[in-house]
KEDREN-308694 format. One line per field, with one value per residue (C-alpha): residue in one letter; x, y, z. Coordinates in Angstrom, 2 decimals. Layout:
<nodes>
resn [a, ...] $
xx [X, ...] $
yy [Y, ...] $
zz [Z, ...] $
</nodes>
This chain:
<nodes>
resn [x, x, x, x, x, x, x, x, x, x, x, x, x, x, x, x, x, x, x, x, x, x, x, x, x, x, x, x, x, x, x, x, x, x, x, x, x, x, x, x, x, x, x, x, x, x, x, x, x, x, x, x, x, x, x, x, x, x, x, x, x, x, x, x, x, x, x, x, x, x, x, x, x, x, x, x, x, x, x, x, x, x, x, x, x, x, x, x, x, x, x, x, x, x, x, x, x, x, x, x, x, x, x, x, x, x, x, x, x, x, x, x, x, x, x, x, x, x, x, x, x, x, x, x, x, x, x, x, x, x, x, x, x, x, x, x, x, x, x, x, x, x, x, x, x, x, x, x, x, x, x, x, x, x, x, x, x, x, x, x, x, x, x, x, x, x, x, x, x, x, x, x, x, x, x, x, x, x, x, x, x, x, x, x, x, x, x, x, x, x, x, x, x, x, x, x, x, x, x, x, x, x, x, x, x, x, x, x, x, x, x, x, x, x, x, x, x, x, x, x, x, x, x, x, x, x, x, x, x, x, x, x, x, x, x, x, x, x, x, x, x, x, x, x, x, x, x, x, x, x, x, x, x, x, x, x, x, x, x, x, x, x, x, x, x, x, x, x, x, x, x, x, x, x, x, x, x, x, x, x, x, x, x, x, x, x, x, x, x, x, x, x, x, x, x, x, x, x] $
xx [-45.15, -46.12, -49.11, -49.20, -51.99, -50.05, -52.26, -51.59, -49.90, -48.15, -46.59, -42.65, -42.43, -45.33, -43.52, -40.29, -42.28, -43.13, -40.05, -38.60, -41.36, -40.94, -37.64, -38.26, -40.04, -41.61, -43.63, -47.05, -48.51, -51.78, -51.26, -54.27, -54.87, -56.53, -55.23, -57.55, -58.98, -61.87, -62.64, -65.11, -62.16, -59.60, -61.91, -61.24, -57.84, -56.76, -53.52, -50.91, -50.46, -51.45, -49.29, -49.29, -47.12, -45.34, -47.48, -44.07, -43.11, -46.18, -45.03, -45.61, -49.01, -52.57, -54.06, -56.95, -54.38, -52.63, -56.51, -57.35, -54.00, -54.76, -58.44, -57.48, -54.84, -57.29, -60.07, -57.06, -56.72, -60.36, -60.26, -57.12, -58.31, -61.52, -59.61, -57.11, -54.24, -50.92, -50.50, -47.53, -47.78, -44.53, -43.90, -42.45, -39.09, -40.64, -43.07, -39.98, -40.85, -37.85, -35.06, -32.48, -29.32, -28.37, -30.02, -33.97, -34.40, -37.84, -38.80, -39.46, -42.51, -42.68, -44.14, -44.52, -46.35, -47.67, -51.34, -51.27, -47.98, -49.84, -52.79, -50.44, -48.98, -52.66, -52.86, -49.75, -50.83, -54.44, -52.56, -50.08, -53.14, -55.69, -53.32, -50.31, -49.87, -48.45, -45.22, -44.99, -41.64, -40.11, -38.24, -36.11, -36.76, -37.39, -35.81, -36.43, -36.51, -40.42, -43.47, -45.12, -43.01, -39.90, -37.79, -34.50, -36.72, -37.68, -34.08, -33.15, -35.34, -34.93, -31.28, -31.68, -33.95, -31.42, -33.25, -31.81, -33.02, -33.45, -32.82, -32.29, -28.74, -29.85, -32.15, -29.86, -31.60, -30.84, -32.05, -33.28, -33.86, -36.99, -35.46, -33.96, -36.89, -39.03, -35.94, -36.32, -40.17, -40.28, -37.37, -38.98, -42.41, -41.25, -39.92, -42.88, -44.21, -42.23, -43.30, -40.81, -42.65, -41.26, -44.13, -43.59, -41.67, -38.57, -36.73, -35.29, -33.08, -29.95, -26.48, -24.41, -26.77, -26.41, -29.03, -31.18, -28.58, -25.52, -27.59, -28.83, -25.57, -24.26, -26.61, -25.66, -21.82, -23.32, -25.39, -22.54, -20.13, -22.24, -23.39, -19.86, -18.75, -21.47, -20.12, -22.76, -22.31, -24.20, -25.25, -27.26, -29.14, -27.54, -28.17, -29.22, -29.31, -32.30, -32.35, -35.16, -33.86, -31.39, -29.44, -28.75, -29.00, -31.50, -31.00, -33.18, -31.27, -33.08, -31.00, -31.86, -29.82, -32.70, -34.33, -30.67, -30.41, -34.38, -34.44, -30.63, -31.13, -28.36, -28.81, -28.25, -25.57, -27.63, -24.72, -24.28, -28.25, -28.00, -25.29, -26.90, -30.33, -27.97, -26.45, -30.03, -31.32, -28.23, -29.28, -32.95, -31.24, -29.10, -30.05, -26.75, -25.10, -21.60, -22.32, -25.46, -25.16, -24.24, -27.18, -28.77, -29.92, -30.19] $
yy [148.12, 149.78, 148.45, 149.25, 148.24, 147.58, 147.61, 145.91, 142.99, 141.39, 144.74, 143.85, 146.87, 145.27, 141.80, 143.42, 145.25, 141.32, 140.24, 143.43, 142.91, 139.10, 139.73, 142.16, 141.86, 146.07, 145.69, 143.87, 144.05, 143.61, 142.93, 143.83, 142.57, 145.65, 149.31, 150.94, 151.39, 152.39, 154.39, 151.20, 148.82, 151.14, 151.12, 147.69, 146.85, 149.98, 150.86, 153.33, 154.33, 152.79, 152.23, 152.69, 150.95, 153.41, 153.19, 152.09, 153.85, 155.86, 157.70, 154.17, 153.44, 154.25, 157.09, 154.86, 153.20, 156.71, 157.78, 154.90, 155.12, 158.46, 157.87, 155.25, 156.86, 159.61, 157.13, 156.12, 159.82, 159.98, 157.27, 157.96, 161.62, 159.81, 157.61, 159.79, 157.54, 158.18, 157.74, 156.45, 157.08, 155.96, 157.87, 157.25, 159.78, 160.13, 163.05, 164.60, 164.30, 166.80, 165.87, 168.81, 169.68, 169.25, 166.41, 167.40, 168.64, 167.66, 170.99, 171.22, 169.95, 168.14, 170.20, 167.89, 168.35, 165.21, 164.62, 162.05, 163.25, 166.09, 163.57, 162.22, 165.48, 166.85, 163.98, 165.21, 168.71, 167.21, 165.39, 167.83, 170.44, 168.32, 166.07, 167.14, 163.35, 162.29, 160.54, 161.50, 159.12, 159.79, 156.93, 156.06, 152.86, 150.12, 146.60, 143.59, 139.75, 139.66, 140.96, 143.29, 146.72, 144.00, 145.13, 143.15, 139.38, 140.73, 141.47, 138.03, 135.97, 137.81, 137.57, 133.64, 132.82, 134.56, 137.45, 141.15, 143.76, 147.12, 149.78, 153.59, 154.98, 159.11, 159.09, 159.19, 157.65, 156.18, 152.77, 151.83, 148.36, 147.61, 145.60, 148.77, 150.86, 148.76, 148.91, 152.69, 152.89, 150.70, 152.63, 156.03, 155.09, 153.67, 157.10, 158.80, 156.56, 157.85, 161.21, 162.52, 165.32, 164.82, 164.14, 165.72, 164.82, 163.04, 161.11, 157.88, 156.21, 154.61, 155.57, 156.12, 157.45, 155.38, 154.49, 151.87, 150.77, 150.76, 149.08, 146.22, 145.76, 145.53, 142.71, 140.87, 141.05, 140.20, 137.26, 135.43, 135.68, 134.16, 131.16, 130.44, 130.40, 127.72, 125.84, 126.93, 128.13, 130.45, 132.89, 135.18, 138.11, 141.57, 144.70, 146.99, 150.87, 153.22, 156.65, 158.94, 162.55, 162.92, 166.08, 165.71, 162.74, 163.53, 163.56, 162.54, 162.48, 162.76, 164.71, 162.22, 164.45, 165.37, 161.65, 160.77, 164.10, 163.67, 160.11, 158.81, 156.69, 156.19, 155.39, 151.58, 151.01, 149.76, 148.08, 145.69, 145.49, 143.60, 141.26, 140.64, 139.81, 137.63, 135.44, 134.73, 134.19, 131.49, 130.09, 129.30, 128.14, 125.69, 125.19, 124.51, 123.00, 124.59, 123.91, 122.35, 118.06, 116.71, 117.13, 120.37, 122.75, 126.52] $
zz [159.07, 155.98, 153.74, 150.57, 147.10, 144.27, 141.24, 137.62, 139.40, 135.77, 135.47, 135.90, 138.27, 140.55, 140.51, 141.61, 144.46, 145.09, 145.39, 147.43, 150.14, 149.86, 151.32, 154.00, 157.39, 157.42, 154.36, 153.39, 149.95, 148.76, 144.81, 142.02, 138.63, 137.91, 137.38, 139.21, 142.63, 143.81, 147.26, 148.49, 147.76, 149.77, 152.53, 152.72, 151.95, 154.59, 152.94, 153.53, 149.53, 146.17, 143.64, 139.95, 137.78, 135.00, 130.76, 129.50, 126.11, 125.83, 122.13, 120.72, 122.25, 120.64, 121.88, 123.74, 125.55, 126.93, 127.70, 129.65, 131.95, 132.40, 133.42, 135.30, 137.42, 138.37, 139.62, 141.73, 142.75, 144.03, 145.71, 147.72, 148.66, 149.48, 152.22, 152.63, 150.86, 149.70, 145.57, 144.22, 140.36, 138.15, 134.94, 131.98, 131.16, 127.68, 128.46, 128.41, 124.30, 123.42, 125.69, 127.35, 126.51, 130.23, 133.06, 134.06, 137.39, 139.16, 139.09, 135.39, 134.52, 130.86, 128.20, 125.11, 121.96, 121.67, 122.58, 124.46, 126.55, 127.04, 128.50, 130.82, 132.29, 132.87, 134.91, 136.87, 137.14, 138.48, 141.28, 142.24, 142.59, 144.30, 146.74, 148.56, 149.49, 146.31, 145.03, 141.01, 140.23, 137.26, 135.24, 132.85, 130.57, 132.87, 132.41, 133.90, 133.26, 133.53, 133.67, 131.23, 129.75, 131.08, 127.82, 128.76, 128.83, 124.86, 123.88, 125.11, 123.62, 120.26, 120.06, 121.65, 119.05, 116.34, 115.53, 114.54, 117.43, 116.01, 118.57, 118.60, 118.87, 118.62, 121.80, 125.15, 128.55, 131.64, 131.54, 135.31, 136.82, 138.28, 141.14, 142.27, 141.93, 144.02, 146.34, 146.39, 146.39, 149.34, 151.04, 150.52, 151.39, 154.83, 155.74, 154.50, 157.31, 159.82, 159.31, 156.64, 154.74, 151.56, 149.36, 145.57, 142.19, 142.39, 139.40, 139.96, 136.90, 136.61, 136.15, 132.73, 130.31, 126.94, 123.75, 122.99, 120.98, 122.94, 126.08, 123.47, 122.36, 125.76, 126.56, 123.10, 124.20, 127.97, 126.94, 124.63, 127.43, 129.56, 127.16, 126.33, 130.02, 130.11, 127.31, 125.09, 121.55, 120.40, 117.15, 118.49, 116.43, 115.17, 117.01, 114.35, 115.08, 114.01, 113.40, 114.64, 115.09, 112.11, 113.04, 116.92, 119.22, 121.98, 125.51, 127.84, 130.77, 134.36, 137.29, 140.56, 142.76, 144.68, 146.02, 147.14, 149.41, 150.49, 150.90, 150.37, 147.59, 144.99, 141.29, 140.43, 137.55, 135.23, 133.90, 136.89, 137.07, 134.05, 134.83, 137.70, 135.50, 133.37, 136.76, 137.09, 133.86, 133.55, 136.54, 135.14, 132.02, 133.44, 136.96, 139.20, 135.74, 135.01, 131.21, 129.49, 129.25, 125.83, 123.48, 124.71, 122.51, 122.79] $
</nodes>
């Protein structure tokens, strides 16, 4: 049995950790509003590793936000080498400011010239130094139907409600479902458990790298299949594409070769992670209806 604090418990990565563990019989959870941890409180909760949800997009956030994270995850840091707990911290691929030509190997720590990024990776380079018992994951943009940082529960409700969705088409990712990160988390921290030795960097993100754009417009395409097979007609919003790096798209791709020989765990298609989403978005919608009953709206 492994016992693990999860901390900022509306995150959409802490209520997929929920539902993982909800469905398994090795795994307890003790959930936290807060997003910190302190060494008295570890004392008394007893876990085997904390975890810390990922600062979603943190280019677009005010500095104070960035600083706080960052402060925050290093309280968790004391604490743990206080008690002598593992710490799970989830990162955001976009430290990786500049992108690579080719997919980022764990090894290579980010180097951005952004202030805060660089906040965020002295963070890293504090934990790495001060406690071998550390998981840094790496990720690419997380979606998820809710939560906070969700993304995919945003671009639904926009395009539902007929609103245009502006989206980047010259930044390159590998958009990652929180369902199957928890699924991994959970997965690696049991063999950690076991004795595995394999604490470090690893990235975790899912397959067929694509844009903003091109996964938005996949889910517009997505979602109007799905309404009509449910009888439902629907206008939904334009996908319009943005422009931020004007001469060459910019990939930020992350190389996950290394958790699937370490820990065997395979990349989710982030395709199917979304019509899988969809099923159960539909399924909220309309219940066990095949189509909606004369006279409902959208």
């Amino acid at each position: 049995m492994v016992k693990l604090l999860i901390l900022d418990a509306g995150h959409c990565l802490s209520l997929a950790l929920v539902r993982e563990a909800g469905r398994r019989s090795d795994t307890r959870l003790v959930v936290e509003s807060a997003t910190e941890v302190t060494s008295e409180r570890l004392a008394e909760v007893a876990p085997d590793a904390v975890v810390v949800p990922p600062l979603s997009h943190p280019l677009s956030l005010a500095p104070a936000a960035v600083e706080a994270h960052a402060e925050a995850v290093e309280t968790c840091l004391e604490a743990c080498l206080s008690q002598d707990v593992a710490l799970v911290w989830c990162v955001s691929d976009e430290l990786y400011e500049d992108g690579f030509n080719e997919p980022i190997d764990e090894h290579l720590v980010p180097a951005p010239r952004d202030t805060c990024l660089r906040r965020l990776v002295q963070t890293g380079d504090r934990i790495r130094a001060e406690y071998h018992r550390h998981l840094i994951v790496r990720l690419g943009p997380l979606f998820a139907l809710e939560g906070s940082h969700a993304w995919l529960n945003g671009i639904i409700d926009r395009l539902i409600a007929g609103e245009n969705v502006r989206a980047a088409e010259d930044v390159i990712f590998c958009p990652t479902s929180a369902d199957a990160v928890a699924l991994a988390l959970i997965g690696m921290l049991q063999q950690l458990g076991c004795g595995a030795n394999a604490w470090g960097a690893y990235h975790l993100a899912g397959t067929e790298p694509v844009s903003a754009f091109g996964f938005t417009s996949m889910v517009r395409t997505l979602l109007v299949t799905y309404l009509e097979g449910r009888g439902e007609t629907l206008a939904p919003g334009r996908v319009e594409a943005l422009s931020h790096h004007h001469d060459a798209k910019l990939h930020r791709v992350l190389n996950c070769r290394r958790v699937l020989d370490v820990f065997g765990v395979h990349q989710k298609p982030w395709r199917l992670e979304v019509e899988r989403m969809l099923d159960a978005w539909c399924l909220t919608r309309y219940g066990d209806r095949a189509e909606p009953p004369e006279g409902d709206t959208p």
